[in-house]
Every structure is written in structure tokens, then in C-alpha cells.
N, C-alpha and C positions, 0 to 999 in steps of 0.2 A: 413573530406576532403571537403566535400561541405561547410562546414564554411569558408577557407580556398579560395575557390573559389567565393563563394559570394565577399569577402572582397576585391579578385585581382580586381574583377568585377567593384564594388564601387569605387575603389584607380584609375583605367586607364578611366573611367567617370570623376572622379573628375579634373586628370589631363587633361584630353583633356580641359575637361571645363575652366579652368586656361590658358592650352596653346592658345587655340584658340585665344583669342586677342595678345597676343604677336605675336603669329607667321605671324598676318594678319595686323597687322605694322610693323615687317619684310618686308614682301614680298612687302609691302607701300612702305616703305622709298626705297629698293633695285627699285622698278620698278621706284619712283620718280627720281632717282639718275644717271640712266641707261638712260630713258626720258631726262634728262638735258641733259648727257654728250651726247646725241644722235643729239641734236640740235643744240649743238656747233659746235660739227662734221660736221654735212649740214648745219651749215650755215658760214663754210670754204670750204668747197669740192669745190668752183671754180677753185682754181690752185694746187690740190695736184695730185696725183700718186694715181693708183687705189691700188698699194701697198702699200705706208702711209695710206690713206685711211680706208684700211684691218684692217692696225696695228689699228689703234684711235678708231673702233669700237670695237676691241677686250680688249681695255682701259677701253671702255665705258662698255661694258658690267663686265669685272672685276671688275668697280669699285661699278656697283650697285649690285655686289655679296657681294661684301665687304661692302655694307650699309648696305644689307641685314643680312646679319653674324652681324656687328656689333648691328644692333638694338636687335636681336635677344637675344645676349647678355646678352645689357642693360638693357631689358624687363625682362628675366629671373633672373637678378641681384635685380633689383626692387622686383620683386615677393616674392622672398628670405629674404627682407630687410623688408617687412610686413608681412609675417608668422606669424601668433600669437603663445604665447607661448602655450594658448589652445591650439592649433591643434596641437603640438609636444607633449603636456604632453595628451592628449587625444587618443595614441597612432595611429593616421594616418598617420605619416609620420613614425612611424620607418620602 
């Protein structure tokens, strides 16, 4: 059992250490994205409605959710696409 446990130990190390870049150009590109569309947004706010307004920020925020998701993605797609076949035949990934 503690074999077993050693190894989940090792595999959720391993992975964070993988994910951590990905996920921190994630949250990159979402906050850049959110940032943009936020700019746009103030720099129209002269003659809109504080309800248009509402809506365009709630845009803006969507749409750097959805950078974020998508980088997220494409990061993890990448990762996947460089796997060596060592580390699958070296049984760490089964």
C-alpha cells in the first residue's frame, strides 16, 4: 500500500509541475483579454446606458473566461503532443 501511495505522491508532483505553466498563461491571456475588452468598454462609456454598460462588461469579462479556457486548452493539447514515448512506456502515465 505504501508503494502505491508513494507513487500517487510522485504522479500529483509531477503533474502540478507540468500544469503550473500552462495554467499561469491561462489565467495570462484571460486576464490580458478581460484588460483589453475593459478598455474598449471605458473608452465608449461617454454616451451609453448604465445598462449597455452592465451588459459590455459582462462581455468583457466572458470573453477573457473564454481566453482563458481556450489557452488552457491549447497548453494542455501541446503537452500531450510532446509526451515522450519514454514516459508512457516507463509506466508513469498509465
Amino acid at each position: 500500500m505504501a508503494k502505491k501511495s508513494s507513487f500517487m505522491k510522485k504522479a500529483l508532483k509531477q503533474v502540478q509541475r507540468e500544469m503550473k505553466p500552462i495554467v499561469e498563461a491561462a489565467v495570462r491571456a484571460g486576464v490580458e483579454r478581460t484588460s483589453s475588452e475593459l478598455r474598449t468598454v471605458a473608452g465608449n462609456a461617454n454616451n451609453q446606458s448604465s445598462a449597455l454598460m452592465l451588459g459590455k462588461f459582462s462581455d468583457a469579462l466572458k470573453a477573457g473566461v473564454f481566453a482563458a479556457g481556450q489557452e488552457l486548452m491549447d497548453g494542455g493539447l501541446r503537452r500531450l503532443q510532446t509526451v515522450d514515448s519514454a514516459d508512457i512506456t516507463s509506466g508513469f502515465y498509465d
